[in-house]
Each structure stands twice: as structure tokens, then as C-alpha cells.
N, C-alpha and C positions, 0 to 999 in steps of 0.2 A: 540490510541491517535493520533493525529492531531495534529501536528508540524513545523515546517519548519526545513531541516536539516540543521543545521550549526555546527563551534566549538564550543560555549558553548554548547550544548545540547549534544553531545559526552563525552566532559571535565566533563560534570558535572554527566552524567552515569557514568563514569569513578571513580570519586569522590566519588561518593554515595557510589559505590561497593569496596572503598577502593584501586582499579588498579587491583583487583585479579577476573579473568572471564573473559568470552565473553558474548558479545551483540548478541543480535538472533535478527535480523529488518526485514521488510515487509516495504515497500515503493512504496507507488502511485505517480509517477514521470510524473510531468505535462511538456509538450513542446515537441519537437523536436530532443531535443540533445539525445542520444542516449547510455547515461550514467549513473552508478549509484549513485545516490547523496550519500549513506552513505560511499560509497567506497571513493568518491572523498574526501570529508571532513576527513574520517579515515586517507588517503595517505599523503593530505596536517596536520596534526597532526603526523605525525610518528606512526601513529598506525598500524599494521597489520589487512589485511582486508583477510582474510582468506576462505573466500568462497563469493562469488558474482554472482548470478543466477538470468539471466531473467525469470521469469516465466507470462509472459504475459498471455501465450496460457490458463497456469491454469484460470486466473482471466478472458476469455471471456468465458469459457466451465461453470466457477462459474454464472457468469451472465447471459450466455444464461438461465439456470436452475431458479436461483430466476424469472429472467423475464416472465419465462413460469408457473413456479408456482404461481406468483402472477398475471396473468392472468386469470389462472384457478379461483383461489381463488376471486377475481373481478368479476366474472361470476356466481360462486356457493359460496362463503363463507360468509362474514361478514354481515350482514344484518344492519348495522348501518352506518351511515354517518360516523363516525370517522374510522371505520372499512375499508370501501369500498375507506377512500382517503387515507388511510395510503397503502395500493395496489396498486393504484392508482398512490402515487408519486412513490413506487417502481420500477412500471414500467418505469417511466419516470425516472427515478435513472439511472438505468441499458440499456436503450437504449441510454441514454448522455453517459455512460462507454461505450457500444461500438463502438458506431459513435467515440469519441476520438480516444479509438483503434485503429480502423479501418482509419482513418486518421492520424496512426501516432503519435500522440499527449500525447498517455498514456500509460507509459508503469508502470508493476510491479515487483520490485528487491526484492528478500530473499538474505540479505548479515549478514555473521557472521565476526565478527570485535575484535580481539583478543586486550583486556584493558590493557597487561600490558608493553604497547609501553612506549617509554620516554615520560619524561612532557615536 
């Protein structure tokens, strides 16, 4: 899911799940600042953020891979117009992921955020 992190989007996982559990997140963190966005938001809520992992490296080694497979597959697969652009944007997907990357600009957080902080 596609979101922007803030408090209500925590507050309201929170809510949902009643305050009992942890949050398991993945976040594509766009800019420069060099931070976890669910971390920051969990910290500034009194939540405990319990585990907070760059994993960038996994998310270019992911892309390198789709990018080569959907190369291949644009060469020998789909034989249909809808087929051959849907490869097509892939590639170009996954080469804007790593130009970001590789500038800095994109990174990926795995953060688990312990719900049953104060309200």
C-alpha cells in the first residue's frame, strides 16, 4: 500500500488492532534525509520502534534482477503490444529505482513499531 507516513496512519493501525501487536513496515523513503520515516513518526507518538533496518542494498540487488529479467522477457516473451509495454515500463521502473539510489535519493526501511506505546 502507498501512503504517506504520518500520525494518523499509525494512530489508526493502532486502533484498528485495538494497541495489542506490532506493525511489520517496508518503506520507500524518498529524499536525502537519511532517516526512517516510520521510526520518526512511531518516536514523535511515544511509540516504541523496536527494530529499524536499512535495507537498501536488498532493494537494488531486487531490481537489478526484475530489470534483467524484464529485459530478457522484452527480447523473447510477450508477443503482444500490451505485453511487451508492460516490460517495457518495468524496465524503466527499475532503472528510475536505481539512478534514485545511486544518487542518494532512495532509500528502503524494514521497521517493526511496538502498538502498545501511550495514546
Amino acid at each position: 500500500m502507498f501512503v504517506p507516513v504520518d500520525p494518523d496512519l499509525l494512530l489508526g493501525i493502532r486502533d484498528a488492532l485495538d494497541g495489542r501487536g506490532r506493525l511489520f513496515a517496508t518503506v520507500l523513503a524518498f529524499g536525502s534525509a537519511p532517516r526512517d520515516p516510520v521510526k520518526a513518526v512511531a518516536t514523535e507518538l511515544g511509540l516504541a520502534a523496536i527494530g529499524s533496518d536499512d535495507v537498501t542494498d536488498g532493494l537494488v540487488r531486487r531490481s537489478e534482477h526484475r530489470r534483467r529479467v524484464a529485459c530478457h522477457l522484452l527480447r523473447r516473451g510477450p508477443r503482444t503490444v500490451r505485453g511487451q509495454l508492460a516490460m517495457a515500463l518495468i524496465v524503466v521502473e527499475e532503472s528510475v529505482v536505481q539512478r534514485l539510489v545511486r544518487a542518494g535519493r532512495l532509500r528502503r526501511w524494514r521497521t517493526v513499531v511496538d502498538l502498545r506505546g501511550p495514546d
